[in-house]
VOMAR-632955 format. One record per residue (C-alpha): residue in one letter; residue number from 1; chain; x, z, y. Coordinates in pm, 1 decimal. Each point is the difference from the previous one (the first is absolute). Example, Ala and Ser with C-alpha at 12.3 -4.5 7.8 and 13.67 -1.06 7.14 Angstrom:
VOMAR-632955
residu: a	num: 1	chaine: A	X: 1230.0	Z: 780.0	Y: -450.0
residu: s	num: 2	chaine: A	X: 137.0	Z: -66.0	Y: 344.0
//
This chain:
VOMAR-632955
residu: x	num: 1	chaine: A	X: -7848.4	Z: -715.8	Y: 237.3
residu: x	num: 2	chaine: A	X: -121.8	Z: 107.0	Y: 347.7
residu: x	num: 3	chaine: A	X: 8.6	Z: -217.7	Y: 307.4
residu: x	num: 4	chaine: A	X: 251.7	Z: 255.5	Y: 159.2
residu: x	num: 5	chaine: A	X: 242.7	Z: -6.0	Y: -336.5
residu: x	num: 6	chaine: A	X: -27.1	Z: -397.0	Y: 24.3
residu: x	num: 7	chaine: A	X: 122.4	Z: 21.6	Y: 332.9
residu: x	num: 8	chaine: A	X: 284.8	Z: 212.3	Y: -18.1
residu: x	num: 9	chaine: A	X: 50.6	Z: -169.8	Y: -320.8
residu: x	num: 10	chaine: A	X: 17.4	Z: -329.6	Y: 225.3
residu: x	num: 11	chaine: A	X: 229.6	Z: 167.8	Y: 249.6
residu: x	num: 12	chaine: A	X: 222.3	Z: 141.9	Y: -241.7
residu: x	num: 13	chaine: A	X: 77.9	Z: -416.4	Y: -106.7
residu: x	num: 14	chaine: A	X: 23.9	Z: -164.0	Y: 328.5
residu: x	num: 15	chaine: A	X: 339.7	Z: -45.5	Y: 84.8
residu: x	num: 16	chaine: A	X: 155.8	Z: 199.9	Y: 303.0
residu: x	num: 17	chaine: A	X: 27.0	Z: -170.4	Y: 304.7
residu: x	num: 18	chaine: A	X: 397.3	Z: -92.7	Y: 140.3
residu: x	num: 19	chaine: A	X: 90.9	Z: 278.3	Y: 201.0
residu: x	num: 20	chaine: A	X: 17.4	Z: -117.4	Y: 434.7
residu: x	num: 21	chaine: A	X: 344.3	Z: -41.6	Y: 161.2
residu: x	num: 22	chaine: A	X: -31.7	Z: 359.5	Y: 145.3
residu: x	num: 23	chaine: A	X: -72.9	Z: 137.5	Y: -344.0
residu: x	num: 24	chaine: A	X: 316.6	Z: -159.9	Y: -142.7
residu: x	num: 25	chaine: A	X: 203.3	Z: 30.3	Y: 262.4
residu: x	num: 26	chaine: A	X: -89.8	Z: 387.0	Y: -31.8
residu: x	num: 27	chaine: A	X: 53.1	Z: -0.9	Y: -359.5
residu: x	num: 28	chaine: A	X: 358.3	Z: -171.7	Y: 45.1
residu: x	num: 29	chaine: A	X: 105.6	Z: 361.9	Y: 242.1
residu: x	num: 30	chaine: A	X: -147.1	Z: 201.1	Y: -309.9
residu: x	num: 31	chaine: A	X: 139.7	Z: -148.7	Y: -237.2
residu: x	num: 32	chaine: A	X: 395.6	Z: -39.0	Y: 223.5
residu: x	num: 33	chaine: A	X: -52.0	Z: 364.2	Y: 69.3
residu: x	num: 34	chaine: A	X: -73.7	Z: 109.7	Y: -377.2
residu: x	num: 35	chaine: A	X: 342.4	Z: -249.4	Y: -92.1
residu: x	num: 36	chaine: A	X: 189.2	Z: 197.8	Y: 297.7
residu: x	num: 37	chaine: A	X: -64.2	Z: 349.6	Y: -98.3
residu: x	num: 38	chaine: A	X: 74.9	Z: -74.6	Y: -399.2
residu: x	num: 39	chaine: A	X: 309.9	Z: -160.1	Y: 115.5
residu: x	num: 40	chaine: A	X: 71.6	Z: 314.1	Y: 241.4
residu: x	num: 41	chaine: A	X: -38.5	Z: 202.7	Y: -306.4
residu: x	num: 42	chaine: A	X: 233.7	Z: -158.7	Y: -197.5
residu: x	num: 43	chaine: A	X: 258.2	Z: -9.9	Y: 282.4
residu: x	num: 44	chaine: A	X: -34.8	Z: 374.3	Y: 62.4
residu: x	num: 45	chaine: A	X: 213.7	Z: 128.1	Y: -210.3
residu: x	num: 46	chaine: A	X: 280.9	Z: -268.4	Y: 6.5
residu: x	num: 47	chaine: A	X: 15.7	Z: 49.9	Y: 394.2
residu: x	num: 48	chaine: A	X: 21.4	Z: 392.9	Y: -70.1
residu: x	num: 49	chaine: A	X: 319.2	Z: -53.6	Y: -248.2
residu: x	num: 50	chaine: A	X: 153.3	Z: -256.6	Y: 211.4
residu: x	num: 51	chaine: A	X: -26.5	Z: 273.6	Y: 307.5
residu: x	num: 52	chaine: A	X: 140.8	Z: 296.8	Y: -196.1
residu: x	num: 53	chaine: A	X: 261.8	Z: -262.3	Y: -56.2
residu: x	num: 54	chaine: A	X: 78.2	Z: -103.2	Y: 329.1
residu: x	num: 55	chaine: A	X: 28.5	Z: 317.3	Y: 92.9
residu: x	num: 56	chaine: A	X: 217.3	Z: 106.7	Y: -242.9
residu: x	num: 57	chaine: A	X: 231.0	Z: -279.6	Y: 57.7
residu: x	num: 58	chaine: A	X: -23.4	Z: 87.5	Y: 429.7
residu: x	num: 59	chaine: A	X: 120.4	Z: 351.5	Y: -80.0
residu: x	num: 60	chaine: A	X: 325.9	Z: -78.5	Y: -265.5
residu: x	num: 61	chaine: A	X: 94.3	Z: -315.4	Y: 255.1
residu: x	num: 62	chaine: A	X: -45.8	Z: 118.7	Y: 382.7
residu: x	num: 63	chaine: A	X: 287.1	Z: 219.4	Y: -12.1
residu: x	num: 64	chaine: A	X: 219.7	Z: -317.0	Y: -155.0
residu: x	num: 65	chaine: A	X: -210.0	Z: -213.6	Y: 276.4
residu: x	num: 66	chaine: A	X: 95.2	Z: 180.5	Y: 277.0
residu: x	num: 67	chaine: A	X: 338.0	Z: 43.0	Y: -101.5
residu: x	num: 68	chaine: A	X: 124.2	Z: -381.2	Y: -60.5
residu: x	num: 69	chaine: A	X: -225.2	Z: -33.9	Y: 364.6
residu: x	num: 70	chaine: A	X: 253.2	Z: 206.1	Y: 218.4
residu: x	num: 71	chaine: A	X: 311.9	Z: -183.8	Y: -227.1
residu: x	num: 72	chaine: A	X: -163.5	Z: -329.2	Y: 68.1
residu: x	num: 73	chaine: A	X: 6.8	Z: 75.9	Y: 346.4
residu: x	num: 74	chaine: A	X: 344.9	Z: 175.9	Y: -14.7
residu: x	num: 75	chaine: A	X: 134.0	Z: -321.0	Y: -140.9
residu: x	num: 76	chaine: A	X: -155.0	Z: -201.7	Y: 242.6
residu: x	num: 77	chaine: A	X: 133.0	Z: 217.6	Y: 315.6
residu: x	num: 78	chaine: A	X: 338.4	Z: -6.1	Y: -155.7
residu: x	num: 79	chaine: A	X: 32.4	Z: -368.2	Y: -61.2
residu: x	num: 80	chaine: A	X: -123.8	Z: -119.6	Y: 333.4
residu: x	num: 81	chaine: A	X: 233.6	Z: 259.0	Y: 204.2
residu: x	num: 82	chaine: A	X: 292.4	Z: -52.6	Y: -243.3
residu: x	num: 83	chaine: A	X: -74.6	Z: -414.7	Y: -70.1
residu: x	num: 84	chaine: A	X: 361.1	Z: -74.1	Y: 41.5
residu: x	num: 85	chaine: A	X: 183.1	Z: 245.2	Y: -236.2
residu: x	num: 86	chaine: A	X: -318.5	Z: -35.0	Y: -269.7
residu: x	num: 87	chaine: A	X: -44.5	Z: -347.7	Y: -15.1
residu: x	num: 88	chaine: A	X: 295.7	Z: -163.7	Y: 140.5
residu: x	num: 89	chaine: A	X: 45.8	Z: -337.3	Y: 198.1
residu: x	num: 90	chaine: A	X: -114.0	Z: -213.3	Y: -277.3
residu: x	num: 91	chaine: A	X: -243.4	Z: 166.1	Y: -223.6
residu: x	num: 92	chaine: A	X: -384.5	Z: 83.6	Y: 93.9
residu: x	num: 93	chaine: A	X: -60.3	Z: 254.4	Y: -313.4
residu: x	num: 94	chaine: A	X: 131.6	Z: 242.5	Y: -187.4
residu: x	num: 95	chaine: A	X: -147.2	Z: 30.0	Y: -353.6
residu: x	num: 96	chaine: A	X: -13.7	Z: 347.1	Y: -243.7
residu: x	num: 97	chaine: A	X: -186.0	Z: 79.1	Y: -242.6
residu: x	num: 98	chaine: A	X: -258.6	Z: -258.5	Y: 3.0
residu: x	num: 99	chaine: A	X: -48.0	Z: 59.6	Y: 341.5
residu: x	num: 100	chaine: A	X: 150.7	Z: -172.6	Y: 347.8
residu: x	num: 101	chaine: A	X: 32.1	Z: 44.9	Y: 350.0
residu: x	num: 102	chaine: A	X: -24.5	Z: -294.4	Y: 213.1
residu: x	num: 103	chaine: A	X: 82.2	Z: -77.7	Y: 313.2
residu: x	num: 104	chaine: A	X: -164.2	Z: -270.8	Y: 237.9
residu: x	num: 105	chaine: A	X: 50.4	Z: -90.6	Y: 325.3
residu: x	num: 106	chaine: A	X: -134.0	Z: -259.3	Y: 214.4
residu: x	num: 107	chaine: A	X: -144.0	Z: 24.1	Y: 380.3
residu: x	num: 108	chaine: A	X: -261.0	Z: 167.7	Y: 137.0
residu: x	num: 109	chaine: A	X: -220.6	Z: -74.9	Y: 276.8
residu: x	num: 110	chaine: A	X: 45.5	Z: 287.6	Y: 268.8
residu: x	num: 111	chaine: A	X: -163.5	Z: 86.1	Y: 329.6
residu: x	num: 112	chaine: A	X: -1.6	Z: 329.5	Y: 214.8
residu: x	num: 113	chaine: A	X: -334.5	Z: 62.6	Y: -47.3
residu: x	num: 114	chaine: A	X: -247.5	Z: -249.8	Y: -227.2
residu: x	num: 115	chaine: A	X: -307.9	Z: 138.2	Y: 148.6
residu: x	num: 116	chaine: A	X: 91.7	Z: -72.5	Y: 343.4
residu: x	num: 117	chaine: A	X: 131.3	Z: -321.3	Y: -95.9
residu: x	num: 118	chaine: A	X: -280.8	Z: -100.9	Y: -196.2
residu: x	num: 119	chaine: A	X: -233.9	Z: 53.5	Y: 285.6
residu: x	num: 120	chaine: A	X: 224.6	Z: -227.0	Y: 230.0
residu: x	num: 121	chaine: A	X: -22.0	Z: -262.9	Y: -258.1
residu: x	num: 122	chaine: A	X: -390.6	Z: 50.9	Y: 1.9
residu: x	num: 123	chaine: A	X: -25.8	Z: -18.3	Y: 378.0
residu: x	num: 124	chaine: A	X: 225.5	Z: -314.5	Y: 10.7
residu: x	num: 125	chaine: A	X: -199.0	Z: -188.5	Y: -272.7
residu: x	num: 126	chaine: A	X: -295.6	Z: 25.2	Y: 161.3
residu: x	num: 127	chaine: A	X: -190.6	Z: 285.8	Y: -210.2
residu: x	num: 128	chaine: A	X: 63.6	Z: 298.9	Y: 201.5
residu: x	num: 129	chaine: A	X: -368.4	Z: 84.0	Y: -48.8
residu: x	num: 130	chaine: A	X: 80.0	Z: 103.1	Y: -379.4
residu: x	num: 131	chaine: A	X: 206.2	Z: 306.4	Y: 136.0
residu: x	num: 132	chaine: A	X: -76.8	Z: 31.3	Y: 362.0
residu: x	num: 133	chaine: A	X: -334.0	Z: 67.7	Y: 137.6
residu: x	num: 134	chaine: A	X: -157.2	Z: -331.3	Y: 165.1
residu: x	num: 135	chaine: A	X: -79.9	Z: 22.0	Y: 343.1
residu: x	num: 136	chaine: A	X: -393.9	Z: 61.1	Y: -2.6
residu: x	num: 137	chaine: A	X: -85.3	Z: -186.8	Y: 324.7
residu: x	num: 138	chaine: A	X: 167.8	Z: -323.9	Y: -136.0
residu: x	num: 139	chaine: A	X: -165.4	Z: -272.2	Y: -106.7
residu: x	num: 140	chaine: A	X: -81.1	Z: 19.6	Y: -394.3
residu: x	num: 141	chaine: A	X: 116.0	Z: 377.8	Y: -34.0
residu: x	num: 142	chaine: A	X: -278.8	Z: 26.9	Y: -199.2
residu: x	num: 143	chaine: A	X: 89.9	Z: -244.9	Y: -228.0
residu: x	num: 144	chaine: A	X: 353.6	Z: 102.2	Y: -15.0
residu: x	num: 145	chaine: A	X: -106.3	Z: 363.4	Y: -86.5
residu: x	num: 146	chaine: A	X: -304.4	Z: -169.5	Y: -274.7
residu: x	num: 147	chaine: A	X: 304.4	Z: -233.2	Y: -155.5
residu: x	num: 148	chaine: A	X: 257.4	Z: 341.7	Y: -35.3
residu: x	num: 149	chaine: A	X: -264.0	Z: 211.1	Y: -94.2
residu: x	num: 150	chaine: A	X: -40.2	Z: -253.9	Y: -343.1
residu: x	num: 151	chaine: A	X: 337.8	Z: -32.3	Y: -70.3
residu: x	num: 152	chaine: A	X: 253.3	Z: 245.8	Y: -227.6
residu: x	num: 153	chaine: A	X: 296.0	Z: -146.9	Y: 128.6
residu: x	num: 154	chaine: A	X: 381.2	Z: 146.3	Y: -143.5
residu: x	num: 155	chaine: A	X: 243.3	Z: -99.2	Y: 268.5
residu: x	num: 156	chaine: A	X: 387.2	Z: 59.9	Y: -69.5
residu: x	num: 157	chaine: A	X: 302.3	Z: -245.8	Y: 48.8
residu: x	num: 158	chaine: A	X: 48.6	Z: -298.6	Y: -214.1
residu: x	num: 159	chaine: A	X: 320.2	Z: 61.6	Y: -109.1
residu: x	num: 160	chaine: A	X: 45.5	Z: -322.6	Y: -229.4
residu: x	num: 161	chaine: A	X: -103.9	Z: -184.6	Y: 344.6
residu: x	num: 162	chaine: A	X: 266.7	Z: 178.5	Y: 230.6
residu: x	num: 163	chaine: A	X: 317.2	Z: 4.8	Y: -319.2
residu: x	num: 164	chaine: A	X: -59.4	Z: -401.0	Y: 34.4
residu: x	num: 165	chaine: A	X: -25.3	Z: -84.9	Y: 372.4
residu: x	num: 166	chaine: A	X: 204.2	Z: 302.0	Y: 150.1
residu: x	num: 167	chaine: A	X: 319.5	Z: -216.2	Y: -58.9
residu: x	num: 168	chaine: A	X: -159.7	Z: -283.9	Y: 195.0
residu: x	num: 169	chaine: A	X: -132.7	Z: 170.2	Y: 287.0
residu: x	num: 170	chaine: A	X: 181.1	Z: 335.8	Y: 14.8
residu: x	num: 171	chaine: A	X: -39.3	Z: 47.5	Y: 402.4
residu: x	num: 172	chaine: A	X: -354.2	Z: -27.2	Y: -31.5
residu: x	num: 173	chaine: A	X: -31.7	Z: 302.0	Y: -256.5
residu: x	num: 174	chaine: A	X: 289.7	Z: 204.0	Y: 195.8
residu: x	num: 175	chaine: A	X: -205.0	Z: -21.7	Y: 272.7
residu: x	num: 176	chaine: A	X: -280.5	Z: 191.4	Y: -199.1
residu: x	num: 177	chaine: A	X: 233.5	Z: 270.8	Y: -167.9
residu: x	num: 178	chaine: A	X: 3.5	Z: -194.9	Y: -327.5
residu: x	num: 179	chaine: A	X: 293.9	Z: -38.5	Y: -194.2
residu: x	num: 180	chaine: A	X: 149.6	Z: -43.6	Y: -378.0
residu: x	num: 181	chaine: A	X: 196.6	Z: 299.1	Y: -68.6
residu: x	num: 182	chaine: A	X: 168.2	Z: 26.2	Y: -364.9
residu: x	num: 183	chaine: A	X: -206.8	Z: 238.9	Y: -260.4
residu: x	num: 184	chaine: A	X: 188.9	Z: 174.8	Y: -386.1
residu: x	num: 185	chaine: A	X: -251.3	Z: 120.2	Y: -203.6
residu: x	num: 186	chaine: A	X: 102.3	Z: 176.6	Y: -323.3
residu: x	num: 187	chaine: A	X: -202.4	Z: 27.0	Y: -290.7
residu: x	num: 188	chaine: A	X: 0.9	Z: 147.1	Y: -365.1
residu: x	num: 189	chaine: A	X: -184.5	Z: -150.6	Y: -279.1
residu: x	num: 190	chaine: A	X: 35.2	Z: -122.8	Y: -319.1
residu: x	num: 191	chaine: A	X: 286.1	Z: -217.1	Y: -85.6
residu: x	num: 192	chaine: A	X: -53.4	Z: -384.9	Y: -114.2
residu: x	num: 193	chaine: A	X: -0.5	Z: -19.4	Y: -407.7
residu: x	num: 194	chaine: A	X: 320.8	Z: -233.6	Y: -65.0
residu: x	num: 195	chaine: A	X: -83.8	Z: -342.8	Y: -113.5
residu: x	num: 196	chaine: A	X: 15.4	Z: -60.7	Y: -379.0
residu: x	num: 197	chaine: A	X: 119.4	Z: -378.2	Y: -51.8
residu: x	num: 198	chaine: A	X: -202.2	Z: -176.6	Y: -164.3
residu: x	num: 199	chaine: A	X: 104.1	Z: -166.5	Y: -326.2
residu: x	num: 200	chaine: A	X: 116.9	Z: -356.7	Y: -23.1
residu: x	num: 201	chaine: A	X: -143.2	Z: -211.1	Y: -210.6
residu: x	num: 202	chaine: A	X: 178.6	Z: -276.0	Y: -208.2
residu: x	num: 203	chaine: A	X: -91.1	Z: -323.1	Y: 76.0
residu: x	num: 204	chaine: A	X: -1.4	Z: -254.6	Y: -290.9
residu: x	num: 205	chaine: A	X: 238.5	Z: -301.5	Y: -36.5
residu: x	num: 206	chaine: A	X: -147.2	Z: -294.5	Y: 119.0
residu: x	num: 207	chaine: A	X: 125.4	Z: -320.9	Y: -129.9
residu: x	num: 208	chaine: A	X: 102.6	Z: -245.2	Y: 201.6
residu: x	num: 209	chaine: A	X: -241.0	Z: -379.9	Y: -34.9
residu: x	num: 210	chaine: A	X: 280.8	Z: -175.6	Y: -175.6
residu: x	num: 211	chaine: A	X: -18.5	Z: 322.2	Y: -263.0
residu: x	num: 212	chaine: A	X: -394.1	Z: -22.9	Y: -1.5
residu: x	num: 213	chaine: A	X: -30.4	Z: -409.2	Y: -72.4
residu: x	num: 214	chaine: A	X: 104.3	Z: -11.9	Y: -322.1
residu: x	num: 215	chaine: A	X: -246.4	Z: 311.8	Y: -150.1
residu: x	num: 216	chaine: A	X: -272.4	Z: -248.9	Y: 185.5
residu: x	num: 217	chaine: A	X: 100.3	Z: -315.6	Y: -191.1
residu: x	num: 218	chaine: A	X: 52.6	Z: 191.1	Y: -326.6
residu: x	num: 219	chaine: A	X: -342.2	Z: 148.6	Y: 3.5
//
């Protein structure tokens, strides 16, 4: 044997070195990416029936769809302007096949206009600089502007807040166009399953001690 067959002879037995952490993290995206595409392949066809499908099931049901839509709202408009005849002074539903209409009412909070009242609110708090441009020449404008410029900030009335302290203090929210007015809302949806009692079970005679004592002694 030659010097060069020994040596390739030699190489051919020494073991292969551990691949680096950049060679196996790029064997990793290989081998996700070889995974991803046989699982894509299997999918394919599955997600192809299941869109024929859906769209098979759009085009028999839309029609029906938009039908029980306008009687939904029909039924809705009918029961809130009619409330009295429909559902009477004692009763909050009316239930047909399977279905009910239900009436609830409660209070609402109300105001003229919530934007304007909102930004009243804002000003009075103390954080008129979240809806009203900060006066540049004051001191900290800058900051102001920084400090609104981070923040996403969703500012509407606490209702909960108002419902619980408007009985306390209603001057105070007068005086800001807020009040409680009464709100009827109808809606149709499926009506409750009735309630299947559940069966009693027999409970077992227990004997008294005086029945129990003498089993005892006799065993």
């Amino acid at each position: 044997m030659s010097i060069a067959e020994r040596d390739d002879a030699e190489r051919q037995q020494a073991p292969t070195p551990p691949p680096s952490i950049k060679e196996r993290s790029v064997q990793l995206l290989a081998r996700y990416s070889t995974l991803k595409s046989k699982k894509d392949a299997i999918e394919a066809p599955f997600k192809a029936q299941i869109a024929i499908i859906n769209e098979a099931v759009a085009t028999e049901t839309t029609p029906i769809q938009l039908e029980m839509d306008a009687i939904k709202a029909e039924a809705e408009r009918i029961g809130l302007a009619n409330a009295a005849e429909i559902f009477g002074e004692h009763c909050t539903s009316v239930i047909a096949s399977g279905h009910a209409l239900k009436l609830s009412e409660s209070e609402a909070v109300a105001c003229d206009d919530e934007a304007a009242t909102i930004k009243r609110l804002l000003k009075e708090a103390g954080k008129a600089h979240i809806v009203i441009d900060p006066d540049e020449k004051a001191e900290g404008a800058e900051h102001r502007m920084a400090a609104s410029a981070c923040l996403r900030i969703k500012v509407e009335l606490n209702k909960a807040y108002i419902g619980s302290m408007i009985d306390d203090f209603p001057e105070w929210f007068q005086a800001r166009g807020i009040s409680m007015e009464p709100s009827r809302t109808v809606k149709l949806g499926e009506a409750p399953k009735p309630r299947v009692p559940k069966p009693k079970k027999e409970k077992g005679s227990k004997k008294t001690a005086a029945e129990a004592q003498p089993e005892q002694e006799a065993a």
